[in-house]
N, CA, C and O atoms as a MOPAC input file, in Angstrom:
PM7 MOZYME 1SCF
protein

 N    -74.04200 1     9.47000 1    21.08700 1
 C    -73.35500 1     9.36200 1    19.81600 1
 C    -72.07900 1    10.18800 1    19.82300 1
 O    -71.97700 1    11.02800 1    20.71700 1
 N    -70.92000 1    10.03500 1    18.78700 1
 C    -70.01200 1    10.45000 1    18.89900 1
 C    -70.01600 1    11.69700 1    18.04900 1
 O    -70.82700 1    11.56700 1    17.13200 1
 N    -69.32500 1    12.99100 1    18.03200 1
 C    -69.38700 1    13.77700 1    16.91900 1
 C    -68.60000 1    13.21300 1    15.87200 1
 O    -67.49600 1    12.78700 1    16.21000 1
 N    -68.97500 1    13.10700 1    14.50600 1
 C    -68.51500 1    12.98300 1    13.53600 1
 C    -67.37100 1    14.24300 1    13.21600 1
 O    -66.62500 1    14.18100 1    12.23800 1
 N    -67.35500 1    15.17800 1    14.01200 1
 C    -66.08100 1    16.18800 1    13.84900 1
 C    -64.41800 1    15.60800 1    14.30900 1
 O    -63.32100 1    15.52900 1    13.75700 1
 N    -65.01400 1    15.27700 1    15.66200 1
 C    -63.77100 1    14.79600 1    16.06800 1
 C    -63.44500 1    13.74600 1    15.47000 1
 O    -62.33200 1    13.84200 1    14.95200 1
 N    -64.01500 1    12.64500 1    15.30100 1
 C    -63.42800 1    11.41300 1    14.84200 1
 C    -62.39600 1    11.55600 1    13.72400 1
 O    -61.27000 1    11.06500 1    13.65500 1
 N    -63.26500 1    12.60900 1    12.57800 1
 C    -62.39000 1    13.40100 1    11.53300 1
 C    -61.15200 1    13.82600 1    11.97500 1
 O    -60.25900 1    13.79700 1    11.12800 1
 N    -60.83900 1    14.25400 1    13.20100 1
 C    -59.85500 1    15.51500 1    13.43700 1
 C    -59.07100 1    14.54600 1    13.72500 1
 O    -57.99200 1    14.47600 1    13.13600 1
 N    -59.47500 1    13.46200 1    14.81200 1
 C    -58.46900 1    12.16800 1    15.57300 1
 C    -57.54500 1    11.67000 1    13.87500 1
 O    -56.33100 1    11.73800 1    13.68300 1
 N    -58.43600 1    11.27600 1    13.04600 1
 C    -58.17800 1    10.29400 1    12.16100 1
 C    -56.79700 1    11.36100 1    11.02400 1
 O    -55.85000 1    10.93100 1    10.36500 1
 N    -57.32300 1    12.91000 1    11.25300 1
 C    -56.21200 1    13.49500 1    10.21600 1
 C    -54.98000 1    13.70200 1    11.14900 1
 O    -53.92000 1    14.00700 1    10.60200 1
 N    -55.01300 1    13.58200 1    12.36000 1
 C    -53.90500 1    13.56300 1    13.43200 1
 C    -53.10800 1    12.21600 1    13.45900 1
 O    -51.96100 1    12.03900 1    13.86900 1
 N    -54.10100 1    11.18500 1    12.85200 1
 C    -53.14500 1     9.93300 1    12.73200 1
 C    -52.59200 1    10.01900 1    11.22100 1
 O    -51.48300 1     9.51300 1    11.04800 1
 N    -53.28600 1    10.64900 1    10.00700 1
 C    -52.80900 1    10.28400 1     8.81200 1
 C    -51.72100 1    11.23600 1     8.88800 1
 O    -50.78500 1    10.97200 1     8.13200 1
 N    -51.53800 1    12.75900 1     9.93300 1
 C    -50.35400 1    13.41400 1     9.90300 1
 C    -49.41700 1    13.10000 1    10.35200 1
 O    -48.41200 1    13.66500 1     9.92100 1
 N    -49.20400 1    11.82800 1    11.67200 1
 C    -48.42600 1    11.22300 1    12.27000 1
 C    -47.78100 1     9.81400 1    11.25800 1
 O    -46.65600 1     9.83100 1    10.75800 1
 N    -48.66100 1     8.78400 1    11.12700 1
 C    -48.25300 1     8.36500 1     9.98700 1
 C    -47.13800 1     8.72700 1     8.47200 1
 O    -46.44100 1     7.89700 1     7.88800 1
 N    -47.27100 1    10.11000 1     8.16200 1
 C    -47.10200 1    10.23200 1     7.13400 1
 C    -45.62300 1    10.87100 1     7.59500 1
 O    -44.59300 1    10.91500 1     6.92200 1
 N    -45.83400 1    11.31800 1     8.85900 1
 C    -44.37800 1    11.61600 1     9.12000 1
 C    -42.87600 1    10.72100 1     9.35900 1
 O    -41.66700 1    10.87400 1     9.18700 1
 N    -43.74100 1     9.81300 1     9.81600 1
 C    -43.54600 1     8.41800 1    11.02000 1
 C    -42.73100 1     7.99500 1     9.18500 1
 O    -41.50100 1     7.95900 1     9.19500 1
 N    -43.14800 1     7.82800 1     8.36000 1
 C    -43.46700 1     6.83300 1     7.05000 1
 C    -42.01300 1     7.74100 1     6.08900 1
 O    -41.42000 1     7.03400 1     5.27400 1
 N    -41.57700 1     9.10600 1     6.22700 1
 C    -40.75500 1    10.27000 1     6.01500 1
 C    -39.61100 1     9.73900 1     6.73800 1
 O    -38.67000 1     9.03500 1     6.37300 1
 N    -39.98600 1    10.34300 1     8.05000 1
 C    -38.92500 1     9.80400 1     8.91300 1
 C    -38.19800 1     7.84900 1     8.61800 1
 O    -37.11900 1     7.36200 1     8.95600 1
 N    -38.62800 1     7.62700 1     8.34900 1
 C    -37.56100 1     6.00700 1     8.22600 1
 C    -37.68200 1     5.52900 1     7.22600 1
 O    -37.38100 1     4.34900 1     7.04200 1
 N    -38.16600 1     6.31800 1     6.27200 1
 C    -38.27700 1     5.75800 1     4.31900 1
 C    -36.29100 1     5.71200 1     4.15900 1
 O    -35.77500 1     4.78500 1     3.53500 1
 N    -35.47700 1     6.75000 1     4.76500 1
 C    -34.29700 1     6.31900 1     4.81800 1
 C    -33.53600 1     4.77400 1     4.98700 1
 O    -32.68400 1     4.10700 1     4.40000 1
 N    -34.40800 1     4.67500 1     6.15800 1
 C    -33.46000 1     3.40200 1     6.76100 1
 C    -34.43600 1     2.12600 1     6.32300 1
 O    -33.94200 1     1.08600 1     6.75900 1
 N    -35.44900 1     1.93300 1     5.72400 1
 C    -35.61000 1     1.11600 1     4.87800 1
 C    -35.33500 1     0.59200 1     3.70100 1
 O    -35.46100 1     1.24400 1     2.66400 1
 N    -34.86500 1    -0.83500 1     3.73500 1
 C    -34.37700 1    -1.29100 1     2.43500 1
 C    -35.59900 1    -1.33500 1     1.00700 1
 O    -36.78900 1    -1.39700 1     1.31600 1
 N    -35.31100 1    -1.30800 1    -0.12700 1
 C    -35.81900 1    -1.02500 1    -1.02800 1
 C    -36.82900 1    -2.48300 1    -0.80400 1
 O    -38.01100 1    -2.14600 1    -0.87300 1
 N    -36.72000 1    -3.51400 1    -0.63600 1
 C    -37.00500 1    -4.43000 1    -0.93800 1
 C    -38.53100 1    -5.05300 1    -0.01900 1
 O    -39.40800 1    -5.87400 1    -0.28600 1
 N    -38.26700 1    -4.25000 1     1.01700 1
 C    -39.60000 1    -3.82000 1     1.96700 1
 C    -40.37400 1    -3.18300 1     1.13900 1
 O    -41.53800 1    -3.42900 1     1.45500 1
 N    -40.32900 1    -2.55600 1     0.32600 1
 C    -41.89100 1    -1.68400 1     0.33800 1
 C    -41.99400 1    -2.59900 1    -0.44700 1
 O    -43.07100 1    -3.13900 1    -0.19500 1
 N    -41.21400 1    -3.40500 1    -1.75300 1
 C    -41.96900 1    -4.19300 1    -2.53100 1
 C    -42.54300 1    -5.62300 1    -2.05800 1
 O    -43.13200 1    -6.39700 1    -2.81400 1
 N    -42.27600 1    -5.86200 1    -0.66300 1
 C    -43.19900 1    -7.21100 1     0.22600 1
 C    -44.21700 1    -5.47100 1     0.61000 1
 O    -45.11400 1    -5.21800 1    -0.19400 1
 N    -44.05400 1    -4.74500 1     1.44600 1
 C    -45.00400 1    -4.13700 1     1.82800 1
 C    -46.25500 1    -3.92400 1     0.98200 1
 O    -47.42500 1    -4.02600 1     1.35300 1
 N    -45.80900 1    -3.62300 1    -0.17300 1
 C    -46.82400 1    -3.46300 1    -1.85100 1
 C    -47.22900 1    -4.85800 1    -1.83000 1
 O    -48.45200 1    -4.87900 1    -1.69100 1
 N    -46.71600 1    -6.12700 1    -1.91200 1
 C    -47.85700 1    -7.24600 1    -2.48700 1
 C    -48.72500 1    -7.57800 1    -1.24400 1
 O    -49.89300 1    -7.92900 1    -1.41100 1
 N    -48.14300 1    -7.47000 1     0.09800 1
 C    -48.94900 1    -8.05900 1     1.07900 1
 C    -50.31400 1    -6.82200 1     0.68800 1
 O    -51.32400 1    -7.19800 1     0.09300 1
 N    -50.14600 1    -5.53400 1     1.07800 1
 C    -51.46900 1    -4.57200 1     0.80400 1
 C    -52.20900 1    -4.84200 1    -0.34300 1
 O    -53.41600 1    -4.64000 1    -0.46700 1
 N    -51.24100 1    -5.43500 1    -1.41400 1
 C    -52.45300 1    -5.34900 1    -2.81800 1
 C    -53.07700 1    -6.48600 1    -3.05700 1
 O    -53.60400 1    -6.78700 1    -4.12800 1
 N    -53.02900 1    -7.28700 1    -1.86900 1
 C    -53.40100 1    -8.89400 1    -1.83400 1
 C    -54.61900 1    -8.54200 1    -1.01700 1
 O    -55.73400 1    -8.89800 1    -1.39800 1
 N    -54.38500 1    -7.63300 1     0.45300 1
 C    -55.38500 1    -7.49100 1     0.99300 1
 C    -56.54200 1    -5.94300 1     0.27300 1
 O    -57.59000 1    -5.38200 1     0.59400 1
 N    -56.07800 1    -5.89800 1    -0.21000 1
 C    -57.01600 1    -4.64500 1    -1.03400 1
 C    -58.01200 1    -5.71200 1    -1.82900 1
 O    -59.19300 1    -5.98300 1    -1.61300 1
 N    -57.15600 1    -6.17600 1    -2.75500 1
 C    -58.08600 1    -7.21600 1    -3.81800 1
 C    -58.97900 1    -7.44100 1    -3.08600 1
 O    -59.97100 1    -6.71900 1    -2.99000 1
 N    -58.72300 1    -8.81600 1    -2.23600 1
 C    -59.93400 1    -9.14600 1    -1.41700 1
 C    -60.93100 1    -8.27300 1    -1.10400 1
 O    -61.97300 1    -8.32200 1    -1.75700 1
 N    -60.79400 1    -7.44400 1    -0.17800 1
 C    -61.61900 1    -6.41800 1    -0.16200 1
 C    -62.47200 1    -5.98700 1    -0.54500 1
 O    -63.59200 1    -5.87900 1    -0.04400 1
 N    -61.84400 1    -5.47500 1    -2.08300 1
 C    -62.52100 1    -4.94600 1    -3.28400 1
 C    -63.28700 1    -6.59600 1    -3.68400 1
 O    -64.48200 1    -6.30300 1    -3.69100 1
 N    -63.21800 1    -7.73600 1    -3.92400 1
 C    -63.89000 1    -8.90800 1    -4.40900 1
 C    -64.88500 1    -8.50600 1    -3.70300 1
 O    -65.76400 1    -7.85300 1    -4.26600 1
 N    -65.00200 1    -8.86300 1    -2.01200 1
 C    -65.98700 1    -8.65700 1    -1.11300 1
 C    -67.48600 1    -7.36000 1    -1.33100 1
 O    -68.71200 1    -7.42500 1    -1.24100 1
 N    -66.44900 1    -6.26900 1    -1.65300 1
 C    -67.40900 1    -4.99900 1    -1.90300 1
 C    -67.79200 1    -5.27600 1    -2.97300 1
 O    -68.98200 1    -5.01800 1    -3.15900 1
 N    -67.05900 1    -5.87400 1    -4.09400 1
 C    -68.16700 1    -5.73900 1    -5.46500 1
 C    -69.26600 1    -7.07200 1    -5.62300 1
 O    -70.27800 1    -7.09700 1    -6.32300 1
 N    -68.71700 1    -8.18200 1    -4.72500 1
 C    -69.58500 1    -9.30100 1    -4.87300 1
 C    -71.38000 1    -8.92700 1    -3.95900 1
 O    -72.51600 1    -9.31000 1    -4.23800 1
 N    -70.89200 1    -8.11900 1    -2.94700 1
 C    -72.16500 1    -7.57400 1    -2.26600 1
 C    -73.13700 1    -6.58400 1    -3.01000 1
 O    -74.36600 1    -6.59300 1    -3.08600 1
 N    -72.22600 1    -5.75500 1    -3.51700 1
 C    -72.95400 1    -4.87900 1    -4.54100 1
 C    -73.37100 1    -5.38500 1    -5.51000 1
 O    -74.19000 1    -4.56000 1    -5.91600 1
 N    -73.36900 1    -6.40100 1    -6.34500 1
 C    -73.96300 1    -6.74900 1    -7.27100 1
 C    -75.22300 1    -7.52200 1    -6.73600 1
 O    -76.25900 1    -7.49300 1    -7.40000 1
 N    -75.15400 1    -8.25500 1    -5.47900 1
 C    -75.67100 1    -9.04300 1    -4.78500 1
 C    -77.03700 1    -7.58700 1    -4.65400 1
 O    -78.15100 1    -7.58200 1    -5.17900 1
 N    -76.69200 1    -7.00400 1    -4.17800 1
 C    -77.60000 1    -6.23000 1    -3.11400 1
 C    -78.04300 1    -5.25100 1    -4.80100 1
 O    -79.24100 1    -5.37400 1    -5.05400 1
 N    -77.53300 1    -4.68500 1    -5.49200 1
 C    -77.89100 1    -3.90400 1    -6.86300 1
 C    -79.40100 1    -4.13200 1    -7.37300 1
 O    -80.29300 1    -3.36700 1    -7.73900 1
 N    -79.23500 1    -6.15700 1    -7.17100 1
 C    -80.67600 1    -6.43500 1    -7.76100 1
 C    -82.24300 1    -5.93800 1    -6.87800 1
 O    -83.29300 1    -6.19200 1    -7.46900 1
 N    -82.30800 1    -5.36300 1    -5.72800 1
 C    -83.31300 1    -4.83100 1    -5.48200 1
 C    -83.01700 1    -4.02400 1    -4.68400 1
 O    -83.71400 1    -4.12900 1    -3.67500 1
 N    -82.07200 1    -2.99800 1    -4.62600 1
 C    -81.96900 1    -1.59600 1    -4.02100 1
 C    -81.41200 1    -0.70500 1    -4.93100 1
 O    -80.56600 1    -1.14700 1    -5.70800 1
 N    -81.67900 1     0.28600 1    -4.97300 1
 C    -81.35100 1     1.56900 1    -5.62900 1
 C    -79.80600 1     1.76500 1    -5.44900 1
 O    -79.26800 1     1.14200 1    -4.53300 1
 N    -78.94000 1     2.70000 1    -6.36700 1
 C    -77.68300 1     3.15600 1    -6.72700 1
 C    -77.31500 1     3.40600 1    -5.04700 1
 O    -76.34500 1     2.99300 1    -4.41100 1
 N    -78.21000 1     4.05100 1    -4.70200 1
 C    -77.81600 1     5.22200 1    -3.08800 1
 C    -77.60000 1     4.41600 1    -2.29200 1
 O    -76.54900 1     4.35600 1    -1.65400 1
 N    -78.96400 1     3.31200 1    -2.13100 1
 C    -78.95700 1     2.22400 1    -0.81400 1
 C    -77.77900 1     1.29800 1    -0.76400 1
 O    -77.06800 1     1.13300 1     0.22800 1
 N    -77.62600 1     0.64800 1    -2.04700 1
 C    -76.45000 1     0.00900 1    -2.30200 1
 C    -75.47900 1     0.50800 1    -1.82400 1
 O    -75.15100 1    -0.12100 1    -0.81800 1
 N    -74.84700 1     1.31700 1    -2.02700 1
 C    -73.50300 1     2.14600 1    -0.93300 1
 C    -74.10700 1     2.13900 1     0.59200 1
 O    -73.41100 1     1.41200 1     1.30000 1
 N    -74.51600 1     2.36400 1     0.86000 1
 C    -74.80800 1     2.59900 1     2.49500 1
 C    -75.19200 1     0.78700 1     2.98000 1
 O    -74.72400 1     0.22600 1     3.97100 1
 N    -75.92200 1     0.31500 1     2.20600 1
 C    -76.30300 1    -1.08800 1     2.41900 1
 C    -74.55000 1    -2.20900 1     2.56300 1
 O    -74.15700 1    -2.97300 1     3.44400 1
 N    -73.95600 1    -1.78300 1     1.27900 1
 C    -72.56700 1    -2.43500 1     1.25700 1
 C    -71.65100 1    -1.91400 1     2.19100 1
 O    -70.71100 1    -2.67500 1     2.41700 1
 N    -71.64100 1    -0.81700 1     2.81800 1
 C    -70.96300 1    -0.26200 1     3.76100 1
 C    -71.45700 1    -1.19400 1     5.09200 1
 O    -70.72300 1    -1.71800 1     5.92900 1
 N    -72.81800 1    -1.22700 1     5.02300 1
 C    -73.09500 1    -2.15600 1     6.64900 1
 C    -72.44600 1    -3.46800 1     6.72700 1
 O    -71.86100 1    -3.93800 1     7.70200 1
 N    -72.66500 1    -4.12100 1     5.30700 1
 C    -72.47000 1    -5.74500 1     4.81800 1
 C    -71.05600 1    -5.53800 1     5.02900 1
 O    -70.82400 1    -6.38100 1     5.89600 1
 N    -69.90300 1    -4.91900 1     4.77400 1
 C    -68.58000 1    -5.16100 1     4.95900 1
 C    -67.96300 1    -5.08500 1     5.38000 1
 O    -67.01700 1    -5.87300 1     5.35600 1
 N    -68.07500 1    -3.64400 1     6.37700 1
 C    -66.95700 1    -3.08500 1     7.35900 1
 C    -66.83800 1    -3.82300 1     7.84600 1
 O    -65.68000 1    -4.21400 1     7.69600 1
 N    -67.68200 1    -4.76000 1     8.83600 1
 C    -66.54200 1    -5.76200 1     9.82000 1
 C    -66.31400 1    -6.26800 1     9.70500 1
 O    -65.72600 1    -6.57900 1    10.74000 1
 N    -66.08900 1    -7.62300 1     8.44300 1
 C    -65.47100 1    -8.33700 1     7.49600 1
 C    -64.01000 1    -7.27300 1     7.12300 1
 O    -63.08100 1    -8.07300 1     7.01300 1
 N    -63.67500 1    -6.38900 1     6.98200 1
 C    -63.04000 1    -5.42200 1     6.59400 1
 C    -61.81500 1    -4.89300 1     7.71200 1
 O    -60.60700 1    -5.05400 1     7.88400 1
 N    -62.63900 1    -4.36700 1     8.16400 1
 C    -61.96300 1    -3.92800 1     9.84400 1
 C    -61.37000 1    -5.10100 1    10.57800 1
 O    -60.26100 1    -4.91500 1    11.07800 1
 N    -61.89100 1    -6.18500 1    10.70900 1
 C    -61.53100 1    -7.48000 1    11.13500 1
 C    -59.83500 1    -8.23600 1    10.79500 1
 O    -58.84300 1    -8.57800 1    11.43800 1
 N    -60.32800 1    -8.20300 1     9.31400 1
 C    -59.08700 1    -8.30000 1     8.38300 1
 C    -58.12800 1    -7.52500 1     8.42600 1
 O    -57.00200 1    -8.01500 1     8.34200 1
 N    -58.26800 1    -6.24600 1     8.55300 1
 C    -57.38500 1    -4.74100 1     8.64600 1
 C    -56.62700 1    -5.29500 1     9.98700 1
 O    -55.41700 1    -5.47000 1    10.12500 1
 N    -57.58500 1    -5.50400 1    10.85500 1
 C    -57.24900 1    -5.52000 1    12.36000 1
 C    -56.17700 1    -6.59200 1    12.66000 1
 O    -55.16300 1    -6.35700 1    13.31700 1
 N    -56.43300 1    -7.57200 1    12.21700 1
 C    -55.50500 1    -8.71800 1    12.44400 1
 C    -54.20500 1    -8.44100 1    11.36700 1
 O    -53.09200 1    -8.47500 1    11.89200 1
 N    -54.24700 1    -8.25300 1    10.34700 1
 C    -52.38900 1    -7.81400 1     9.76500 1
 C    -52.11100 1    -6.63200 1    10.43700 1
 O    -50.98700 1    -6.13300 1    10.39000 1
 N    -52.95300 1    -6.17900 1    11.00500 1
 C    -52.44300 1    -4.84100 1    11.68300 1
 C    -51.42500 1    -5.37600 1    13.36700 1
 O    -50.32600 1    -4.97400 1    13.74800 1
 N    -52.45700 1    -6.47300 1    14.06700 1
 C    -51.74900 1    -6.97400 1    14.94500 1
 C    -50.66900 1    -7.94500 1    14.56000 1
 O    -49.69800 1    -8.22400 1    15.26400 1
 N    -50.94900 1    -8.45300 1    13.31900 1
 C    -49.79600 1    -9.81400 1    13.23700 1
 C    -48.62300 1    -8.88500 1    13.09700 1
 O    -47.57400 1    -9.12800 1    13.69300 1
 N    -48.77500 1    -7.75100 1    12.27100 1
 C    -47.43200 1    -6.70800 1    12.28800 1
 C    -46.85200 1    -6.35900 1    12.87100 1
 O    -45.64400 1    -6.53600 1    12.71000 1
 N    -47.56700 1    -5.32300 1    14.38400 1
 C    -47.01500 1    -5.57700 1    15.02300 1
 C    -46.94600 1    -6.25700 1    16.38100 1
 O    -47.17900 1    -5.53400 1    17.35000 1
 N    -46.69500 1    -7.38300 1    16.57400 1
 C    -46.47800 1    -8.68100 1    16.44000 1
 C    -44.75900 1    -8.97700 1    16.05300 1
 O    -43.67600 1    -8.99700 1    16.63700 1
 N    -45.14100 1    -9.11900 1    15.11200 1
 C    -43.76500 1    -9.18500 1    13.84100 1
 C    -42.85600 1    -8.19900 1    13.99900 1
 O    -41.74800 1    -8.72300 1    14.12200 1
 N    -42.78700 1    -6.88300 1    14.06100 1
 C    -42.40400 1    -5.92400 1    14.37400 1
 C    -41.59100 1    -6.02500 1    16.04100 1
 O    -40.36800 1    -5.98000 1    16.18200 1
 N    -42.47000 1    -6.14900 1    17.05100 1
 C    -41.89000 1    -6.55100 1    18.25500 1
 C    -40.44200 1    -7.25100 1    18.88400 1
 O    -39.41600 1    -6.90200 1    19.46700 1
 N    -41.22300 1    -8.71100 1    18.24500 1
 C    -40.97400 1    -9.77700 1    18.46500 1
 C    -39.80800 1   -10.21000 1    17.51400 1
 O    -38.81700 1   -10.89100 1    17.77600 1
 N    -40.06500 1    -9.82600 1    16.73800 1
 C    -38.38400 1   -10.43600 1    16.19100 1
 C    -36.96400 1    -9.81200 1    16.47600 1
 O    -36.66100 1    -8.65500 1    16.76800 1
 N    -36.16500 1   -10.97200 1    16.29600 1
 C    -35.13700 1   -10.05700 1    16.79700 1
 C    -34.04000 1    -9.70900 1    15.23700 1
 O    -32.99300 1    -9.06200 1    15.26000 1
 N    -34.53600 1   -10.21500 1    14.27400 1
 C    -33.88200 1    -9.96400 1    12.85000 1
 C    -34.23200 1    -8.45800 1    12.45000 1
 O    -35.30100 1    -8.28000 1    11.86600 1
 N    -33.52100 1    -7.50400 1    12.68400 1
 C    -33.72800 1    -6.40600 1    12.14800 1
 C    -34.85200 1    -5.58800 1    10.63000 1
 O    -35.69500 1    -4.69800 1    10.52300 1
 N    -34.18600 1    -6.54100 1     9.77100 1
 C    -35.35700 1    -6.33100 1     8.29700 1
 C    -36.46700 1    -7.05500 1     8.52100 1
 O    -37.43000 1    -6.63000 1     7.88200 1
 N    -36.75300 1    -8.27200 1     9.39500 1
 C    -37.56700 1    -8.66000 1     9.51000 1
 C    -38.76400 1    -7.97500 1    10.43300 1
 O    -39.98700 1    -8.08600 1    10.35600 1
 N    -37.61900 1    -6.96100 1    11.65200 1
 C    -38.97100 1    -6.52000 1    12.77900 1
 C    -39.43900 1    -5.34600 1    11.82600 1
 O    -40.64600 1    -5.14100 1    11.95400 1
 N    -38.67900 1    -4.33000 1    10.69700 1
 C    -38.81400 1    -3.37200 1    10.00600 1
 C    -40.01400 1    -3.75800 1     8.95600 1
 O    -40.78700 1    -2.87700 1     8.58000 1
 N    -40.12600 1    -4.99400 1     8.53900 1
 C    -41.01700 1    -5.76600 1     7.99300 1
 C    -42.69800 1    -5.57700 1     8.53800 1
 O    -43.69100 1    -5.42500 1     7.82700 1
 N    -42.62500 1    -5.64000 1     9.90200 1
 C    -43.66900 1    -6.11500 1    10.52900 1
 C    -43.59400 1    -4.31000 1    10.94300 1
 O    -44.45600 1    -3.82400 1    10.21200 1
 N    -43.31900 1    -3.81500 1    11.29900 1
 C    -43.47000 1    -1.88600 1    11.74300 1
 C    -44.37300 1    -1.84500 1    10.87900 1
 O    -45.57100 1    -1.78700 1    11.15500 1
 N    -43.62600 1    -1.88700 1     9.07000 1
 C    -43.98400 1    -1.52300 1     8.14000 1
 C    -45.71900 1    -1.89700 1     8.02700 1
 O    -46.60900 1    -1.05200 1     8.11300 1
 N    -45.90100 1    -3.23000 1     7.83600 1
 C    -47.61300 1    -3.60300 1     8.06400 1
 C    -48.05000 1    -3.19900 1     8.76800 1
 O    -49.09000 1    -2.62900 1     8.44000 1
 N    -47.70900 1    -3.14300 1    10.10900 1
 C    -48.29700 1    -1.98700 1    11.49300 1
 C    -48.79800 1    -1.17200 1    10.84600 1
 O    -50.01700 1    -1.04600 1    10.73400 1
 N    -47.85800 1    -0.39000 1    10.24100 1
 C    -48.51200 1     1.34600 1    10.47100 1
 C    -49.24400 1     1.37600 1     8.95500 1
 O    -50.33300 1     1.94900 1     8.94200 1
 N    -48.72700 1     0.77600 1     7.56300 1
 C    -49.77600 1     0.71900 1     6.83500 1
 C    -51.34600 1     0.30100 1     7.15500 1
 O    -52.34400 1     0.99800 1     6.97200 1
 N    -51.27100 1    -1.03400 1     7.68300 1
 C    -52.71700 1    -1.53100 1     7.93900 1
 C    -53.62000 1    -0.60200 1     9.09300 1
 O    -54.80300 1    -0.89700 1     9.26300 1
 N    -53.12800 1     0.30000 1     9.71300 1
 C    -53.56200 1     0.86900 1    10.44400 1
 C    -54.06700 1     2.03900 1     9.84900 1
 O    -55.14800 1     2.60400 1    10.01900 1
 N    -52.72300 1     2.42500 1     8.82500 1
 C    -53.70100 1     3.70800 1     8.32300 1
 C    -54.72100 1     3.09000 1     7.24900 1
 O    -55.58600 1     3.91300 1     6.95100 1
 N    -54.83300 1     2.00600 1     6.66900 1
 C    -55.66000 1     1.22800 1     6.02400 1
 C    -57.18700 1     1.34000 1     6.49800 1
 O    -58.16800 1     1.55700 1     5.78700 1
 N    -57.13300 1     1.12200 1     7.98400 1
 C    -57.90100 1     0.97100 1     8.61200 1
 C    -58.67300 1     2.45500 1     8.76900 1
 O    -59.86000 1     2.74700 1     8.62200 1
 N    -58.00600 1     2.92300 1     8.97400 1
 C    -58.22200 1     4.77900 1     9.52200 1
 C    -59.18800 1     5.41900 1     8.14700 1
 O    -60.18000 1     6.14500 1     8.21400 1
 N    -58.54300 1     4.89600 1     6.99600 1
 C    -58.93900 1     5.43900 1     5.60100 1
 C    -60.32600 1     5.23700 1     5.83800 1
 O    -61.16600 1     6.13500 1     5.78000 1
 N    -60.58300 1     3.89100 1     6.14000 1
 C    -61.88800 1     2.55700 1     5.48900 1
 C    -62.52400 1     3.92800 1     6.96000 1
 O    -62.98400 1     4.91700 1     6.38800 1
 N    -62.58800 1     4.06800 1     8.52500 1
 C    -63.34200 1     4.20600 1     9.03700 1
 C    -63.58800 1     6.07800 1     8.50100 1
 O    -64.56600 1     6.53500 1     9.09400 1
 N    -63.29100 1     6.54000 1     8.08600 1
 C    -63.34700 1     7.79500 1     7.74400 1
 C    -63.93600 1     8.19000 1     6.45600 1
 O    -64.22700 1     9.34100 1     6.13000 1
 N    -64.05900 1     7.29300 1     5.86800 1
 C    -64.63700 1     6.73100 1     4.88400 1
 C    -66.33000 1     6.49700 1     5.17600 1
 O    -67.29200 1     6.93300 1     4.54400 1
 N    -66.29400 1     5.94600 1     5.94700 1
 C    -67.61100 1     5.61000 1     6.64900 1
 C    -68.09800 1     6.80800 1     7.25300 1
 O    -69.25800 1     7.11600 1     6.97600 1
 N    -67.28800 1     7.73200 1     8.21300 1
 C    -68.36100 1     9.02700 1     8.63600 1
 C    -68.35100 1     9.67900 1     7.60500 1
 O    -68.90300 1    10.75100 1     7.85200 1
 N    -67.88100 1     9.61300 1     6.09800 1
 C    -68.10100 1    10.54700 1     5.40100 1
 C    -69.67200 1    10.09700 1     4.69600 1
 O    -70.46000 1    10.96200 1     4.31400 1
 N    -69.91300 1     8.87700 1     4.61600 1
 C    -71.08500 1     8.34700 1     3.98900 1
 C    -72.55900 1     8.50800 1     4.62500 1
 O    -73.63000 1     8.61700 1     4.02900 1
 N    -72.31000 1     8.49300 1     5.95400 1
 C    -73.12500 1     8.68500 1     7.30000 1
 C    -73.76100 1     9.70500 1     7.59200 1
 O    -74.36800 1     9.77000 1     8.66100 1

């Protein structure tokens, strides 16, 4: 098994890199990115959240308050992570591969959000564990 210490330590080493990474070029991003960056995330959040509350109500009717969290945590993460995983690659992807400047800044941008998206959701999980 893995220690649940490190994974912690890896994951605040990415949210400190991230957050710098996100500092560093909030300059040279146009305003108009974060507001595609904001609907693409709050499109994939929704979902998400549909998924987690449709299981929990699902699973509510014969497990307890406690089980239900740990039960909906099994039922979703990889439905979750999956989803995370792929805008995380289509980004960058997008990011790479284009050669339109706002457009590869476009795709960075989903990169490194969906990733720390991702980082949140698994840290999230050793905290429940």
């Amino acid at each position: 098994l893995i220690n649940k210490g490190i994974i912690k330590r890896i994951i605040f080493l990415f949210e400190l890199i991230f957050f710098i990474l996100i500092k560093a070029f909030s300059s040279l991003l146009s305003f108009i990115l974060y507001l595609i960056i904001s609907s693409i995330q709050l499109g994939a959040t929704v979902d998400y959240a549909i998924l987690y509350t449709d299981r929990y109500i699902e699973n509510r009717k014969v497990l307890s308050k406690k089980e239900v969290i740990k039960q909906n945590v099994k039922d979703t993460t990889l439905s979750i992570l999956v989803s995370g995983g792929i805008l995380t690659i289509a980004g960058l992807f997008l990011g790479k591969m284009s050669t339109n400047q706002v457009i590869s800044e476009l795709g960075i941008c989903v990169y490194t959000f969906s990733t720390y998206f991702c980082f949140i959701w698994i840290k999230s999980i050793c905290n429940l564990s």
